[in-house]
N, C-alpha and C positions, 0 to 999 in steps of 0.2 A: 787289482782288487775292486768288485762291483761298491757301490755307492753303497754308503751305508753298513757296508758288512766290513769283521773282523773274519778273514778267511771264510767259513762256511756258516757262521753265524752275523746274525742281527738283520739287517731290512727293514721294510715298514707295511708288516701284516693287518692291516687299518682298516676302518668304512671307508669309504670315499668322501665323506664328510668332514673327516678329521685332521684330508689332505691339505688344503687352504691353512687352519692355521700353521701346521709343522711347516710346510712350505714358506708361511711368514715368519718365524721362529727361526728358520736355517738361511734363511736371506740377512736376518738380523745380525746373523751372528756372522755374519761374511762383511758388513758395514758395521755394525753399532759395537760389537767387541772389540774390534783392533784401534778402533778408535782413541785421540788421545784422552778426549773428557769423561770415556769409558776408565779407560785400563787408570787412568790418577786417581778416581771416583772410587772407583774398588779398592784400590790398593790402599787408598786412604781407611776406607770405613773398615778393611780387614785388621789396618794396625791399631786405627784408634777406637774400633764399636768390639772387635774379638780378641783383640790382645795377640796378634801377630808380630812375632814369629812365635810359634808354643814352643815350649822347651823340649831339650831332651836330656832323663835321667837317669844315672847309673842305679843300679840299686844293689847296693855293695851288699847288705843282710842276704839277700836271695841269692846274687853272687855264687857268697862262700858256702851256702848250703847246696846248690847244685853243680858249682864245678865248673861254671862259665862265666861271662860277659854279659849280664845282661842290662840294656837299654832299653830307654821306654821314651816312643814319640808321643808328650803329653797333649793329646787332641782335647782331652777333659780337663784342660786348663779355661779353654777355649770361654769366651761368653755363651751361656746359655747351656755348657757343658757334653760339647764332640763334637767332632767332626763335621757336621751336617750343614751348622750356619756357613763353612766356605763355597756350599755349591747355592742355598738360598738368598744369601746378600747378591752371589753372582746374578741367578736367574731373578731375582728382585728389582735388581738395577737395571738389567735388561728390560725387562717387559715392563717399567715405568718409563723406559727413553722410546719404547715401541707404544707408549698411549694406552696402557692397562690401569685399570684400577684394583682388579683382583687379583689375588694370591690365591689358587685353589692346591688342594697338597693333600697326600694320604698318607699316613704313618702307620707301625705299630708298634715300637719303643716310646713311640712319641718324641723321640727327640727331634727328628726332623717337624714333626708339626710343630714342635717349640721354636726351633730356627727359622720357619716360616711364619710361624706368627712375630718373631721379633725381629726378619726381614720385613714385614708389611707395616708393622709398629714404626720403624726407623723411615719407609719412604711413604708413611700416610698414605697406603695402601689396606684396603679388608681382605682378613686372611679368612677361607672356609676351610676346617679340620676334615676329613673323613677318616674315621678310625672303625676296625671291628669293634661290634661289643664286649667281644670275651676281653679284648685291650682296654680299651676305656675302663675295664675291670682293675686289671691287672696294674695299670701304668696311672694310676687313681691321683699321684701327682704332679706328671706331666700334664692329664689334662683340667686339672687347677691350675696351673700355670697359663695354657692358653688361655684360658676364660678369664682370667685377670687380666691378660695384656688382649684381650676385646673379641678373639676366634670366636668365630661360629665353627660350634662340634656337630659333627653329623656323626651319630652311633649306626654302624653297617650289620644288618640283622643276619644276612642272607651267607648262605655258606659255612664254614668254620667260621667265620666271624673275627677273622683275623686280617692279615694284610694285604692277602690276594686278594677280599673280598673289597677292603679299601679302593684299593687301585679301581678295582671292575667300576666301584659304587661312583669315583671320581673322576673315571672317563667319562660315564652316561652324563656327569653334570655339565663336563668340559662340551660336547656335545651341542649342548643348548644352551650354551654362554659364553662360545670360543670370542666373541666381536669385543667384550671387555675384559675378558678374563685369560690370565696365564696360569695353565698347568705346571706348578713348580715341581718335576717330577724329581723326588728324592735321593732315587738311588740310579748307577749306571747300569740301567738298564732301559726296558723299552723303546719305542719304535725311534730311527731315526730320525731327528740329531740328537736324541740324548743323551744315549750312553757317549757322544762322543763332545757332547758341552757339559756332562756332571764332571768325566774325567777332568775337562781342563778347566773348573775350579778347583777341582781336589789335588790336581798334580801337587798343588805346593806343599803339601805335606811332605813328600819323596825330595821336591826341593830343596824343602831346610832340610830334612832329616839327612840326605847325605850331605848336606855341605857342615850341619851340624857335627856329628859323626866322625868327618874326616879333619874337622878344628879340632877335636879333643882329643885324635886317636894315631896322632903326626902323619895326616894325608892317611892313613886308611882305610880300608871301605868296611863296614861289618862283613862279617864269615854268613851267616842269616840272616834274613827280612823276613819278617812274619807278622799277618795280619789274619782277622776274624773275616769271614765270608757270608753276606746271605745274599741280598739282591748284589752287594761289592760295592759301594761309592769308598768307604775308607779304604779296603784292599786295594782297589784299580790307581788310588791318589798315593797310598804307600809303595805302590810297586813302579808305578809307570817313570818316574827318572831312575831307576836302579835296572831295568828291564837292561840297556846296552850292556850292564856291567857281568862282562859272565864268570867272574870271578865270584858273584855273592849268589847265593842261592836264595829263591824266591820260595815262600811257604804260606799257602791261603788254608785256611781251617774253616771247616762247614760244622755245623752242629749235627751231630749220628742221634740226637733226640736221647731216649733212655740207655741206648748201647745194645737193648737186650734183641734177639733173633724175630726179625719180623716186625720191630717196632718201627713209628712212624717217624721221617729223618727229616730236617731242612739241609740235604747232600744230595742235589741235584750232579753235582760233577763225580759226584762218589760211586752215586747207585741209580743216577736216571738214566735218560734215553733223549735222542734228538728229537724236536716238537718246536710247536709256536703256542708263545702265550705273550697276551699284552704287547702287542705288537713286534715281537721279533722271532727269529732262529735262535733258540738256545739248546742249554742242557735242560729238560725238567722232569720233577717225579711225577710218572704215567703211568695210567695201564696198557696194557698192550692194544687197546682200542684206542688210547691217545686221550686218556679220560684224566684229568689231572686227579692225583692223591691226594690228600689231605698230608700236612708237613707238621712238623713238630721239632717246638723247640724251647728250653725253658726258657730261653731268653726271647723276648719278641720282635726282636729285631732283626733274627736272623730267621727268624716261621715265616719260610715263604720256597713255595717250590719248585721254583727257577732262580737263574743266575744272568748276572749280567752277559751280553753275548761276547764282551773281549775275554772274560776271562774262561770261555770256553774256547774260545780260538789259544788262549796259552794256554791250557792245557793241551790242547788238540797236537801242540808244537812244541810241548814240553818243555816250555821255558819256565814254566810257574808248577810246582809240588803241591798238590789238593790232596787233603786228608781231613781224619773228622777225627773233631771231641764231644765225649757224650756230656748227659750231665751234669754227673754227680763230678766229673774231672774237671766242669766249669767253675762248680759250684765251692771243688775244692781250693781252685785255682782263687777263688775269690777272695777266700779266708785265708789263703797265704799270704798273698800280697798286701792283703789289707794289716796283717798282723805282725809281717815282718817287714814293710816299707811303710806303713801309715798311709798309703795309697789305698781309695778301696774304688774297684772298676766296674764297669758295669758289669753282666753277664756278656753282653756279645762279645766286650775284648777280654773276658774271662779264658772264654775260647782259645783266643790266640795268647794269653800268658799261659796255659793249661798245656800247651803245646809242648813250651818249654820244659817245665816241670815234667810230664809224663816221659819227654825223649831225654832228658839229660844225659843220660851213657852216652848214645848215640854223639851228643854234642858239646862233650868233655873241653875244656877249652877255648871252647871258641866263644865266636864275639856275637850277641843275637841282639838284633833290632826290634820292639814288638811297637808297634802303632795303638798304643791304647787310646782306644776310638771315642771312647765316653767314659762317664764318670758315673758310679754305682748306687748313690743317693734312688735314684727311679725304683732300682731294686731291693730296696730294705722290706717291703713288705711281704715281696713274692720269698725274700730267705728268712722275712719272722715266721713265714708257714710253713716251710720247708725242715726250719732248723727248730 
């Protein structure tokens, strides 16, 4: 396998400028990871600043109303509420033993700019937010939260105004600030190392979740693992320790946007085409000129119109099932779980519990794992308009 690549995707499609830091970034992480005043340092701040290990919970009400098993890896236990603070504390820690002072980061749930600002908060580091505007809209108090705990917001005009435009807006600054500054990039994707240093902080999710799993289920593995998909740092972290296991079937859910003929999707693996965006080979929505689409998604954390590049290599090898939830099936998935577990999730892992519910026939019986990536608080305002 060439450097960098997952089979036919990922690489490092870059200026030449932005070679020196990755190149200090992936040198770092060959000395300053493995290390032991690394690996004790994290592992500390992950049990005692995130509340590691998250739980995992049955939810016997939804259970008995579809007909299976279902489990929930609770990531929105987490501090600061999903998934996101395990790969920011990681790359936090890093790039303070590499002589950084800044945390630069682009979101559009916001979660991850919340876990970047209270990565930067916990090592006396300054966090810069870039978020679209239509986000800063929509996610009105996530970014209350960073400005309390000290971010600097940059509102991104240009584009949709959403996440892709984030990223674009966060490299230009990475660019002309790389000597003090680390790009804490959020999700596994983008040019190499990242997709392959987001994955291994997020592995540990797949970590506990099977060894959790197979404590309560006398040694056995779930029947499905199913996670929400957009750029994938929660999918790549829920799958990657169950990947050897081909006994369980691996299930990533992209968002199909409205559902309806022609509408605009964040389901690069569903309905794009191979292309380079933000430094790698992936899947993304294009035109046939290679002109990226505009993406959609109610939830903003999955509006974005590429995919991490491993998990276009599982698909490409069929180890990992990509499909898409629209909507209104997120939307319903929300107000199930919220009403018959007292759980209420964000929209992105709406998705992947929406999954369950819509296939139940299909998955009579059996035992399904979902990785609820975040917690649905962010969302109250986008379902008091909706609903």
């Amino acid at each position: 396998m060439k450097k960098g690549y997952f089979g036919d995707f990922g690489g490092q499609f870059i200026p030449e400028l932005l070679m020196p830091p990755l190149i200090e970034l992936e040198e770092a992480m060959k000395t300053i990871l493995p290390s032991e005043e690394f690996q004790t340092r994290f592992t500390n701040m992950l049990k005692e600043n995130v509340g590691r290990p998250s739980a995992i919970t049955y939810c016997p009400n939804l259970s008995k109303d579809l007909g299976l098993d279902l489990w929930l890896k609770r990531e929105d236990l987490n501090h600061s509420g999903a998934h996101k603070i395990n790969n920011t504390l990681g790359q936090g820690l890093l790039a303070k033993m590499m002589g950084k002072d800044v945390l630069l980061a682009e979101t559009g749930a916001g979660m991850h700019g919340v876990a970047t600002t209270v990565a930067a908060a916990m090592l006396d580091m300054k966090a810069v937010i870039y978020m679209g505007a239509t986000d800063v809209v929509r996610q009105a108090p996530n970014v209350g939260r960073m400005r309390l705990m000290g971010a600097e917001i940059v509102a991104v005009e240009s584009g949709t105004k959403t996440l892709k435009d984030a990223i674009n807006a966060a490299l230009r600054r990475w660019l002309s600030d790389q000597e003090t500054t680390h790009y804490c990039f959020g999700t596994a994707a983008g040019p190499h190392p990242f997709p392959t240093l987001v994955r291994e902080f997020q592995q540990i999710i797949s970590k506990e979740a099977r060894e959790q799993f197979m404590a309560r289920n006398e040694g056995k593995l779930p029947d499905v693992v199913v996670a929400c998909v957009g750029g994938g740092s929660n999918a790549i972290g829920m799958f990657h320790n169950f990947v050897p296991d081909e006994s369980v079937r691996i299930v990533g859910v992209e968002a199909a946007g409205t559902g309806e003929p022609g509408c605009y999707s964040s389901a690069p693996i569903d309905h794009g085409t191979d292309g380079v965006l933000h430094g790698m080979m992936t899947k993304l929505l294009q035109t046939k000129d290679g002109q990226i689409e505009p993406s959609h998604s109610i939830a903003p954390g999955l509006d974005y119109p590429g995919v991490g590049p491993e998990h276009a290599h599982l698909d490409a090898i069929g180890r990992v099932d990509y499909t898409t939830i629209n909507d209104s099936q997120a939307i319903n998935a929300f107000k199930v779980l919220s009403r018959r577990e007292g759980i209420i999730p964000a929209l992105e892992s709406s998705h992947a519990v929406a999954y369950a519910i819509e296939n139940r026939e299909q998955l009579q019986g059996k035992s399904v794992l979902v990785c609820l990536s975040g917690r649905g608080d962010k969302d109250l305002g986008i379902l008091d308009q909706i609903l």
